[in-house]
C-alpha positions as CSV (number, residue, x, y, z in Angstrom):
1,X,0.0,0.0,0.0
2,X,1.4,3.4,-0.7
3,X,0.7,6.2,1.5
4,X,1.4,9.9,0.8
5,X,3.4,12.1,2.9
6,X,1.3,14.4,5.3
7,X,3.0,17.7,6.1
8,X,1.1,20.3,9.0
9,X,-2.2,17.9,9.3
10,X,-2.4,18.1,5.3
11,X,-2.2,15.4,3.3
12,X,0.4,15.9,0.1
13,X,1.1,13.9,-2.7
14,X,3.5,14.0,-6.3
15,X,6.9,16.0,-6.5
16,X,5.6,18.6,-4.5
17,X,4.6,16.7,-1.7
18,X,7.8,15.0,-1.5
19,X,9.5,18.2,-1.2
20,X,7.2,19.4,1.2
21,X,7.9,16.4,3.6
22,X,11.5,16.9,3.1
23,X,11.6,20.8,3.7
24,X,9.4,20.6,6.8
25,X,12.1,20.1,9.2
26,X,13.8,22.9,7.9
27,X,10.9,25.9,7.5
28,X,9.4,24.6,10.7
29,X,6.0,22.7,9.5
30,X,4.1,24.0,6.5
31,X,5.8,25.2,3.1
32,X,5.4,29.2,3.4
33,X,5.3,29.1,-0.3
34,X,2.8,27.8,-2.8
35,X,4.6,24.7,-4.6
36,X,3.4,23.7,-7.6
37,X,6.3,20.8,-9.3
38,X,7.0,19.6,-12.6
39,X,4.3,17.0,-12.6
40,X,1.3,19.3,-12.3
41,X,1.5,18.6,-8.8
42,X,1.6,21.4,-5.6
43,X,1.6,22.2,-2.1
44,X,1.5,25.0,0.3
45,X,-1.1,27.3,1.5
46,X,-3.5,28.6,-1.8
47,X,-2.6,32.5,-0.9
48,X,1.3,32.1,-0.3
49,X,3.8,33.6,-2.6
50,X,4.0,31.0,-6.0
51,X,7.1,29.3,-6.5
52,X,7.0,26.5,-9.3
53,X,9.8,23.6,-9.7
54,X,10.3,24.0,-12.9
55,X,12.6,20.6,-13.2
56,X,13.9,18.0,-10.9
57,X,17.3,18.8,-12.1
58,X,16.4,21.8,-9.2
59,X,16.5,19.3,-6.4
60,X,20.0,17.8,-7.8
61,X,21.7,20.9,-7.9
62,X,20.2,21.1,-3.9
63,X,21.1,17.7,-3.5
64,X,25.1,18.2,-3.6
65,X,24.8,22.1,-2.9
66,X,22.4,22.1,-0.2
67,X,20.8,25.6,0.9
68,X,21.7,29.0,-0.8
69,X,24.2,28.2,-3.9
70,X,21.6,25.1,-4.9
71,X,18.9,27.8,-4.7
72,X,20.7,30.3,-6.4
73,X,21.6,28.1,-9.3
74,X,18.7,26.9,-9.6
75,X,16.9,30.1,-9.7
76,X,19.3,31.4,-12.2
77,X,18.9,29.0,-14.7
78,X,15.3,29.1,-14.1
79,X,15.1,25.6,-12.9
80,X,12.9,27.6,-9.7
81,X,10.9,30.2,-10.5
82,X,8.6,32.7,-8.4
83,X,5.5,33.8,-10.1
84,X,5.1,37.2,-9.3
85,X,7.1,39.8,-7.7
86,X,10.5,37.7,-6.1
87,X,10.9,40.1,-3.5
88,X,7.9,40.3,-2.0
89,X,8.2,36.3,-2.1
90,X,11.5,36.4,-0.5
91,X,10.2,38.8,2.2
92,X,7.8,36.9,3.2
93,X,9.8,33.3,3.7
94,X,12.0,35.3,5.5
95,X,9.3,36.5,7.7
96,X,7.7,33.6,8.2
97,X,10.5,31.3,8.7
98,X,11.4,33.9,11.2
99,X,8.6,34.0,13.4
100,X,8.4,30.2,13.6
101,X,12.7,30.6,15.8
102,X,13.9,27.4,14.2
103,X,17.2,25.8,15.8
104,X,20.0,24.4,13.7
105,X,18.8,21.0,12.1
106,X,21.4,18.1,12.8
107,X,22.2,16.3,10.2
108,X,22.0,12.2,11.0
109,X,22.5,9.3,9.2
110,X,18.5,9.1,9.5
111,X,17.7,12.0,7.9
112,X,20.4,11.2,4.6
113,X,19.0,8.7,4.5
114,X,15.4,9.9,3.8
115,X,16.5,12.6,1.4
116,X,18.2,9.7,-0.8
117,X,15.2,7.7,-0.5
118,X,12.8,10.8,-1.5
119,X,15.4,11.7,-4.6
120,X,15.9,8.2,-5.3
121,X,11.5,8.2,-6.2
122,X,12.0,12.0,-7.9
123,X,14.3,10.3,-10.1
124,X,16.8,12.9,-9.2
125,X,19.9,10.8,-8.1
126,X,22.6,11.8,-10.2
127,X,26.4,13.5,-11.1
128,X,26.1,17.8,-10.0
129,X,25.4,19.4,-12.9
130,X,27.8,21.8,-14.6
131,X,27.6,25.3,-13.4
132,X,25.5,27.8,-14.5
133,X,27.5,30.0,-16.9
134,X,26.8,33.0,-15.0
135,X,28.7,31.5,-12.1
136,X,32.9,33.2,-11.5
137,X,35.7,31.0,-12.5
138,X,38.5,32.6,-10.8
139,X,41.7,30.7,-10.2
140,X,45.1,31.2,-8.5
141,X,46.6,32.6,-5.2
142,X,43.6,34.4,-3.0
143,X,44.3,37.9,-3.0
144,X,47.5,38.2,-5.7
145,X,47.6,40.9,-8.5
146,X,46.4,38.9,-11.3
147,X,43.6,36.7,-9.3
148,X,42.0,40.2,-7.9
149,X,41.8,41.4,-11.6
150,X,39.9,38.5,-12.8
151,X,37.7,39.4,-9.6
152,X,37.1,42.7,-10.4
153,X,36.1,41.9,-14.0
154,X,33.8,39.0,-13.5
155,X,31.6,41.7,-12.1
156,X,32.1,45.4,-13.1
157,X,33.3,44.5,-16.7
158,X,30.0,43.1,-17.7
159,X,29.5,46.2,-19.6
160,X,29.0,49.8,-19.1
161,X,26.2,49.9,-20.9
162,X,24.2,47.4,-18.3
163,X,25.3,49.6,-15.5
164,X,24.0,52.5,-17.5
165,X,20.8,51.4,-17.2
166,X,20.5,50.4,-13.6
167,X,22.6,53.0,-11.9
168,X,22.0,56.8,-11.7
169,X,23.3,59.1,-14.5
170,X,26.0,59.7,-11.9
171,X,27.0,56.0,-13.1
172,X,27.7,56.4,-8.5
173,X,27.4,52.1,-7.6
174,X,27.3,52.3,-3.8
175,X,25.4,54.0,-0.8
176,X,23.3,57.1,-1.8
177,X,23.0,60.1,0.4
178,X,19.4,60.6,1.0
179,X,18.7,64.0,3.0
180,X,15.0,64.6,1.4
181,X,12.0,62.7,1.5
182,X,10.5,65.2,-0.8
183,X,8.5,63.1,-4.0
184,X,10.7,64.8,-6.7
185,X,14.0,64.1,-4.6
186,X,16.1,61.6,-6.9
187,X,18.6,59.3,-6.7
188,X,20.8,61.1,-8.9
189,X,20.4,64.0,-6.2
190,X,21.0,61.6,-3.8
191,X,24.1,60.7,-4.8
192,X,25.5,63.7,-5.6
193,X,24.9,64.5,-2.0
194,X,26.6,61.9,-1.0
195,X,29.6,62.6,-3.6
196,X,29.5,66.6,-2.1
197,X,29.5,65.2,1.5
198,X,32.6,63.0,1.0
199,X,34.5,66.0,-0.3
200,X,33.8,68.4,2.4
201,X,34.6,65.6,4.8
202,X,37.7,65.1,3.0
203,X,38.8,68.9,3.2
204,X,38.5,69.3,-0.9
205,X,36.7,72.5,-0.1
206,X,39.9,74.1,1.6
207,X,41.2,75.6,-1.4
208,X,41.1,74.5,-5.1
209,X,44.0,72.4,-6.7
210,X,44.5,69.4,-3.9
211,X,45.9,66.3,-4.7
212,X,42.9,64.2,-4.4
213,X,43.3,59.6,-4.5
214,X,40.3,58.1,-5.7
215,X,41.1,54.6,-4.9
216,X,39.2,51.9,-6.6
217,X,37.1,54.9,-8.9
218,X,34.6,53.0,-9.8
219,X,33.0,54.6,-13.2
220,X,34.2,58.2,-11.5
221,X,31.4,59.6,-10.0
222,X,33.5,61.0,-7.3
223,X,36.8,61.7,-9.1
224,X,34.9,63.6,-11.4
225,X,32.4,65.3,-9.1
226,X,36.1,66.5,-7.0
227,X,37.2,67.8,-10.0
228,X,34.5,69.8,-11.5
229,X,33.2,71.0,-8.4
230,X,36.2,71.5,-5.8
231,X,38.6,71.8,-8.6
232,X,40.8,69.0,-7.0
233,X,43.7,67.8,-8.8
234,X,42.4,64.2,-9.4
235,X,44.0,60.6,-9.8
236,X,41.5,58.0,-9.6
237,X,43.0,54.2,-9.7
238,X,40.6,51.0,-11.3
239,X,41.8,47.7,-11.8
240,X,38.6,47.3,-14.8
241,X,39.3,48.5,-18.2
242,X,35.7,48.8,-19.0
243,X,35.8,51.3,-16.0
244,X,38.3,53.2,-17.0
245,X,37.4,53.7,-20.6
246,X,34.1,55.1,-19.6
247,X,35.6,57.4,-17.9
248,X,38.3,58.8,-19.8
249,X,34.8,59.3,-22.4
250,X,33.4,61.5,-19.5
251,X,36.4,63.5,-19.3
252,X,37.1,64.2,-23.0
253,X,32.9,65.2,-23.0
254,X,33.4,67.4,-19.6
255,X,37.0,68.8,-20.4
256,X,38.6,67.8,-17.5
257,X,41.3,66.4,-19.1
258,X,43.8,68.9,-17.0
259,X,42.5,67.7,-13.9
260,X,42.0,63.9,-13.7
261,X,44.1,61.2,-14.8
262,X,42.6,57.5,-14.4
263,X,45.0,54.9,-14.7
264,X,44.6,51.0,-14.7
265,X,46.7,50.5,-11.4
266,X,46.5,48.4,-8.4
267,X,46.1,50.5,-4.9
268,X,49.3,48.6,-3.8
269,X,51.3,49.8,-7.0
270,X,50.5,53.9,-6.3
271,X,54.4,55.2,-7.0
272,X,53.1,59.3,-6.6
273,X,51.9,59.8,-3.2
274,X,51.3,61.7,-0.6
275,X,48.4,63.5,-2.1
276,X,46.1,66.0,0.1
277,X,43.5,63.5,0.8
278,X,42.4,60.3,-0.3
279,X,39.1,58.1,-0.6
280,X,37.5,54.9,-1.2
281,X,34.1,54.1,-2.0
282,X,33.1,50.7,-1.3
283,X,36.4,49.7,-2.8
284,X,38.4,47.9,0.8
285,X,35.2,44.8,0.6
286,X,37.2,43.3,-2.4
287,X,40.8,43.3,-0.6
288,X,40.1,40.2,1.4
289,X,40.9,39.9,5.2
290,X,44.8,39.2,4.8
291,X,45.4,42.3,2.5
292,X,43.0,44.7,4.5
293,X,46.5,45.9,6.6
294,X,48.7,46.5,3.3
295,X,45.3,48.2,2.0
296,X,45.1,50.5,5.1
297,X,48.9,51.3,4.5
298,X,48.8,52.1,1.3
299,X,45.8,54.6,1.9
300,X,48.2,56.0,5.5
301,X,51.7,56.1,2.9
302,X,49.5,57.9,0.5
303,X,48.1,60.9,2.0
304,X,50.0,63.9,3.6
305,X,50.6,64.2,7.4
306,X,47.3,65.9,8.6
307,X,45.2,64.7,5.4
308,X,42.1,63.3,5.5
309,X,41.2,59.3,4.5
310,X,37.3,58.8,3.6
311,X,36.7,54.8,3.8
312,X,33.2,54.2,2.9
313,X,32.7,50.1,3.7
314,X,29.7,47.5,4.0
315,X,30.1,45.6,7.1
316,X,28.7,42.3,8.6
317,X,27.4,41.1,12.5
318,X,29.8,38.7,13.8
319,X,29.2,35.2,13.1
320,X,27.3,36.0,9.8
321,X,29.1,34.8,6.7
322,X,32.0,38.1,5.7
323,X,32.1,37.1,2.3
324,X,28.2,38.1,1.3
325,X,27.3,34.5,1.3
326,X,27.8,31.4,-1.6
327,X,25.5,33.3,-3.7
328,X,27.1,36.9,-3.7
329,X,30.7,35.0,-3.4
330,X,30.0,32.4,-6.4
331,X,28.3,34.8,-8.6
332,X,29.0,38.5,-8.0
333,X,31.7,39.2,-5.6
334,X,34.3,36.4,-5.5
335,X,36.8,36.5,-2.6
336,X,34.7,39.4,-1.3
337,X,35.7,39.7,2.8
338,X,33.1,41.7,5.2
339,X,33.5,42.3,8.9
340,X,32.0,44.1,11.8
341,X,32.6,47.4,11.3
342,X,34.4,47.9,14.9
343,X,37.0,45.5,13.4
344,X,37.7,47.7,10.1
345,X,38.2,51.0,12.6
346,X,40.5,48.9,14.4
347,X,42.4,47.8,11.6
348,X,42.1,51.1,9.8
349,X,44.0,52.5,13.1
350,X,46.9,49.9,13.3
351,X,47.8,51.5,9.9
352,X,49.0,54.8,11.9
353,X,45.3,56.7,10.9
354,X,43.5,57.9,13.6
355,X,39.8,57.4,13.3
356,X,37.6,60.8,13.8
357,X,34.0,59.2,13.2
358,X,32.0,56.6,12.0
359,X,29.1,57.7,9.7
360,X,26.0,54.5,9.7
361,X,24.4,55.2,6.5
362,X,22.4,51.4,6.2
363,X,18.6,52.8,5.6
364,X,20.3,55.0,3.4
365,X,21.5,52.1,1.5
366,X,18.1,50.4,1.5
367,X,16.5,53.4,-0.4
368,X,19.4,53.3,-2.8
369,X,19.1,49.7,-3.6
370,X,14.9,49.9,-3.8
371,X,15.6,52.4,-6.5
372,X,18.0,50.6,-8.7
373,X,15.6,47.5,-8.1
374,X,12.8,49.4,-9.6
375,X,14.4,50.7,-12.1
376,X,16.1,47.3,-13.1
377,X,12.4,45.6,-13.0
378,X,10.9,48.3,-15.4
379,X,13.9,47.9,-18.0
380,X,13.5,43.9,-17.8
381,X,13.3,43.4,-21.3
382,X,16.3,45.7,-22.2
383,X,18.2,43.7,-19.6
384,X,17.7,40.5,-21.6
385,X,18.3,41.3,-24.8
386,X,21.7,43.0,-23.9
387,X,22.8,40.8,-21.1
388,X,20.8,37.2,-21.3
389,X,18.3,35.8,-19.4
390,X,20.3,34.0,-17.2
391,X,22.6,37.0,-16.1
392,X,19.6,39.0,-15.8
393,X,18.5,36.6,-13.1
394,X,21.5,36.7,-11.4
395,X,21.1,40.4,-10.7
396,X,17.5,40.1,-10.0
397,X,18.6,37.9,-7.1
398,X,21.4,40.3,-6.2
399,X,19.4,43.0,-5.9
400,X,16.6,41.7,-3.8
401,X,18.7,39.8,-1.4
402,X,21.2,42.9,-1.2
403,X,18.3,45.0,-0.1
404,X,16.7,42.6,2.4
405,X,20.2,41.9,4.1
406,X,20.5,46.2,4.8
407,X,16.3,46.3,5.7
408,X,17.3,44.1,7.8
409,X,20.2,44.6,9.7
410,X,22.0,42.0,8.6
411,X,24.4,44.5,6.5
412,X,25.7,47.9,6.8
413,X,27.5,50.1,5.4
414,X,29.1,53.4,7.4
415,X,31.8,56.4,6.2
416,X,34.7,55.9,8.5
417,X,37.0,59.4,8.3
418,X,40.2,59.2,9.6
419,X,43.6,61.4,9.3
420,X,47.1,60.8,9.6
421,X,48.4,63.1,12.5
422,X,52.0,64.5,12.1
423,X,55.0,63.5,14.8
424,X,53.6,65.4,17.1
425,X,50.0,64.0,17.1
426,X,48.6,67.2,15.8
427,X,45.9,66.4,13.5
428,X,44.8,69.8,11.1
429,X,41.3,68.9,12.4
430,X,38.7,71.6,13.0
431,X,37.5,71.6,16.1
432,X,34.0,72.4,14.8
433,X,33.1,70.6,11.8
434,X,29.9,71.2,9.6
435,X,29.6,67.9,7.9
């Protein structure tokens, strides 16, 4: 006699009441999604969120990468799929799974058992499947010259013409400065904000003509706001050529050719320091836990005794994972390194900086990323046909979980500004500061 699995008092049957049974341990009783499986089959309550199993090659990929990179590669290939809105879905199993405070499932020899036994009747058994394309190949030493560069590229060389379409028309790909909640106040005001605050905190606005280190520049929002509107002296340093080609474009169209130079350059390779001040924008996540001293150096040996260093930095709790998680570390950020951001001052002060205030910015973040959400979501289609499907899922993904992980605490990201005091401890700080 067969008998089909029951999961919370209901009855289940076909691929999706396997899974069902199988996941109960793990959400805590009932799916908090609507499951409906390749066989026509579901389960789940009616008015959850819709997720459909496209294929049981979803389960293999679960089977030898069990929780978040399973997911994720699944998803991306679009082996899952949420029908509807995926952060709204995502929201909600994160609520619900939540409020139900379950402990850390052990994993016995009982419970392998079942799952072979369920995937065995699935007709999922099997080798892993390849990779999704989508997914980083990076190779070599962790943390060496040529292994950062193919790092950097998996991720920022994808083109400038995707990031043109997600980002503002400051081309700025980190925190916003939000300091309206007026209807017409913009992310591209936002930004700029934040791009005027950093150069104030900096001391750009002393006098005209400073030496001013961009490190890691990004597509130059900063190095080209210091210039044009401080009239900073400008040297912004990228590892990506696609970067740095888009910029030198924005400098020809702006003529600021006479006061920024971008050069393909690692930050431990800078040959022409001290300069007046120095900053980095979400740039110190990518130099891994090992290098984060020679980083902090380099940013100390390159600015003048009582200049200014601007670190903005996303930070994790303790105990959560510092590299962003398999997804983030498999797909967008490999060898990415994130730490409580107490740790970073401490570090950024064994370099010889001393630390003059930390600056939380996470809701701002949220805001920022909800923005470039929407805007990716209404330009779907544009997405695809220049990027593929598959890639286009792959920041879909990035995107919502990015966003939740700020809403809810579970990121952050702060402005740490420090100096470097002369021999005498004297720092060139104001004592009254309007920033």
């Amino acid at each position: 006699m067969t008998t089909t699995p029951t999961v919370a008092g209901r009855t289940t049957s076909g691929a999706a009441g396997t899974v069902a049974e199988l996941l109960a341990p793990y959400v805590g009783g009932e799916l908090p999604v609507h499951l409906t499986a390749w066989d026509g089959s579901t389960a789940g309550p009616a008015d959850a969120p819709k997720v459909i199993l496209r294929s049981p090659q979803a389960l293999r990929r679960l089977l030898w990468s069990p929780g978040e990179l399973g997911a994720a590669q699944a998803y991306v290939t679009g082996e899952i799929d949420v029908d509807g809105d995926l952060n709204e879905a995502l929201t909600h199993v994160w609520r619900v799974v939540g409020e139900r405070k379950l402990s850390r499932i052990a994993i016995t020899p009982a419970r392998v058992a079942q799952l072979v036994r369920a995937v065995s009747k699935l007709g999922v058994l099997g080798r892993p499947l390849p990779a999704p394309a989508s997914q980083a190949v990076v190779k070599g030493k962790l943390h060496t010259l040529a292994r950062d560069r193919a790092a950097i590229s998996h991720h920022y060389d994808l083109s400038n013409d995707f990031y043109s379409m997600v980002l503002d028309p400051n081309m700025a790909y980190s925190s916003a400065y939000f300091t309206s909640d007026a209807p017409d106040y913009t992310l591209e005001q936002a930004q700029r904000d934040k791009l005027d605050m950093v150069c104030r905190k900096i001391g750009l606005d002393a006098r005209p003509g400073m030496r001013f280190l961009d490190v890691g520049c990004g597509w130059g929002s900063l190095s080209l706001f210091a210039a044009a509107e401080y009239g900073a002296q400008v040297t912004g340093v990228t590892i990506s050529k696609e970067q740095k080609a888009f910029i030198d474009a924005r400098i020809a169209e702006r003529g600021l050719g006479d006061r920024v130079e971008i050069r393909i350059q690692d930050y431990r390779e800078i040959p022409d320091g001290p300069f007046d001040a120095v900053a980095s924008i979400e740039m110190g996540e990518h130099v891994g836990q090992q290098n984060y001293p020679t980083y902090t150096k380099a940013l100390h040996d390159n600015v003048v005794e009582g200049g200014r260093v601007l670190i903005q930095q996303m930070s994790r709790k303790k105990g959560d994972n510092p590299g962003g998680g398999p997804f983030i570390e498999q797909f967008i950020a490999p060898d990415m390194f994130m730490r409580p951001v107490g740790e970073t001052v401490a570090m950024i002060e064994q370099s010889g900086l001393e630390v003059r205030d930390v600056h939380a910015m996470r809701e701002h973040y949220v805001r920022t990323v909800d923005v470039w959400y929407d805007t990716f979501e209404k330009r779907w289609d544009d997405v695809v046909a220049m990027v593929g499907e598959e890639t286009a899922r792959v920041w879909r993904l990035y995107l919502v979980g990015g966003g939740m992980a700020f809403r809810d605490g579970r990121m952050g990201v702060d402005q740490i500004l420090s100096v470097r005091p002369d021999a005498r401890g004297r720092s060139s700080m104001p004592p009254v500061r309007n920033f």
